[in-house]
C-alpha positions, -999 to +999 in steps of 0.1 A: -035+837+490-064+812+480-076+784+503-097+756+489-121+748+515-152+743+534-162+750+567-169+712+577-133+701+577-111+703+604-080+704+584-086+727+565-093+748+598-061+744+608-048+765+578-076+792+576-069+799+614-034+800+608-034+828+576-057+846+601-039+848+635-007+853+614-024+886+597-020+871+563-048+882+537-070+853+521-094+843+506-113+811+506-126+790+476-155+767+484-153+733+477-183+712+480-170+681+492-204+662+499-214+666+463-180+651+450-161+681+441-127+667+458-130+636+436-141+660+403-110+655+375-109+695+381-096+691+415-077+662+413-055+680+383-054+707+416-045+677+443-041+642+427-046+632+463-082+651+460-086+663+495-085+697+511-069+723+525-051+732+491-034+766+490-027+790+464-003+815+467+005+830+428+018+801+412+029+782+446+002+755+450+006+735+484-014+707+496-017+689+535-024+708+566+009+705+583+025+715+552+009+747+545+007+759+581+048+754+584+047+776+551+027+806+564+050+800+595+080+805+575+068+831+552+054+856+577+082+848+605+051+841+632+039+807+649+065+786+643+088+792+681+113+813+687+143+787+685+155+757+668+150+737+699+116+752+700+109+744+661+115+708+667+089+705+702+062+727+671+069+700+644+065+668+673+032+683+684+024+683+646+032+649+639+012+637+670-015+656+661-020+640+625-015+608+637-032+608+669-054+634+674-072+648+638-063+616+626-087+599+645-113+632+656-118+632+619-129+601+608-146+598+643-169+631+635-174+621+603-190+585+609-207+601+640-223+624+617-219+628+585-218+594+577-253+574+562-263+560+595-268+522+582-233+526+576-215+536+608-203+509+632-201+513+666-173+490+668-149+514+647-163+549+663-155+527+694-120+518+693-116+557+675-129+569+707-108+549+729-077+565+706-091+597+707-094+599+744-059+581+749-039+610+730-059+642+747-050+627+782-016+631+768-024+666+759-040+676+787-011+661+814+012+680+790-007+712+793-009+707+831+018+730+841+021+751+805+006+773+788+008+761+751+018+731+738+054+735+723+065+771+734+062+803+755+034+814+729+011+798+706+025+782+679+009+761+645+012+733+669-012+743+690-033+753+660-032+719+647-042+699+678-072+722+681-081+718+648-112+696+653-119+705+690-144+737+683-166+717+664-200+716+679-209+677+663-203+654+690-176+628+687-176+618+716-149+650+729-165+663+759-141+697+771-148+692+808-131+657+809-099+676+801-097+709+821-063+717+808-073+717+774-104+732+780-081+760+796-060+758+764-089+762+737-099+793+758-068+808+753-064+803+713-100+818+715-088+845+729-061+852+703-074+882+680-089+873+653-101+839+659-130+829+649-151+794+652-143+771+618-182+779+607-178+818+609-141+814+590-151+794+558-179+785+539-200+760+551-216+733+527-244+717+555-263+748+570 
């Protein structure tokens, strides 16, 4: 398989880490997002919605995090729970994740940092944070008394809520406000194999 990426984006994170700690072979394919490849007519013909993660697999092309991680899922028979009733707690995680918690960690980072400061507002990254904050109390009272987010063992779920939470570029995430995540991203750290998003893909800003 072929994963169009760079090591800045969280999303695609989410997928690289989950080809890995399913043992799938891959390989990535550098995009370089800050000099306008996404938006090149070469990548949109790729992903008319020109963003990454996309992945190749022969003649499969698949585009959106959550998509692609439930495909590797279901190919390889790992990640994805051990039961329907366990499938549908993965895929609610997932959908809280994209519109709670990398939904608003990603723009967050990305004005914090990568954004022309004369640009950013402290108003937006404001209320972002305030989100932000709100959803990983949720997580972390959820992962109180647990040890992963949607079953016995890690899933993609868990995957895709960490998926901005290793990076080192403060957004106003600080791990020892939330103990039981902190806990949590120590454990899918310790899964073999992991490795942090900057040692996983190619990294455009080094």
């Amino acid at each position: 398989m072929k994963l169009h990426c760079f090591g800045e984006s969280g999303n695609a994170y989410k997928v690289a880490l989950t080809l890995t700690l399913a043992d799938e072979a891959w390989l990535p394919v550098y995009v370089d997002f800050f000099k306008g490849a996404t938006r090149s007519p070469a990548f949109r013909a790729l992903n008319v919605m020109g963003e990454v993660p996309v992945l190749e697999d022969g003649d499969l092309i698949l585009t959106q995090s959550g998509v692609i991680q439930d495909y590797i899922s279901s190919k390889t028979g790992r990640l994805g729970g051990k039961s329907a009733a366990e499938r549908r707690d993965v895929l609610r995680w997932m959908f809280f994740d994209n519109h709670k918690v990398s939904g608003v960690a990603g723009p967050l980072r990305f004005n914090m940092n990568f954004l022309p400061e004369d640009k950013r507002s402290a108003d937006v990254n404001g209320f972002m944070a305030m989100r932000l904050a709100s959803a990983l109390k949720v997580m972390d009272t959820h992962l109180a008394d647990r040890n992963w987010l949607a079953a016995d063992d890690i899933t993609i779920a868990d995957i895709a809520c960490a998926g901005y939470l290793f990076y080192p570029e403060p957004f106003t995430f600080d791990r020892a406000d939330y103990p039981n995540v902190d806990r949590w991203l120590d454990a899918i750290a310790a899964q073999p194999g992991w490795k942090h998003p900057y040692d996983l893909m190619p990294r455009a800003l080094n």
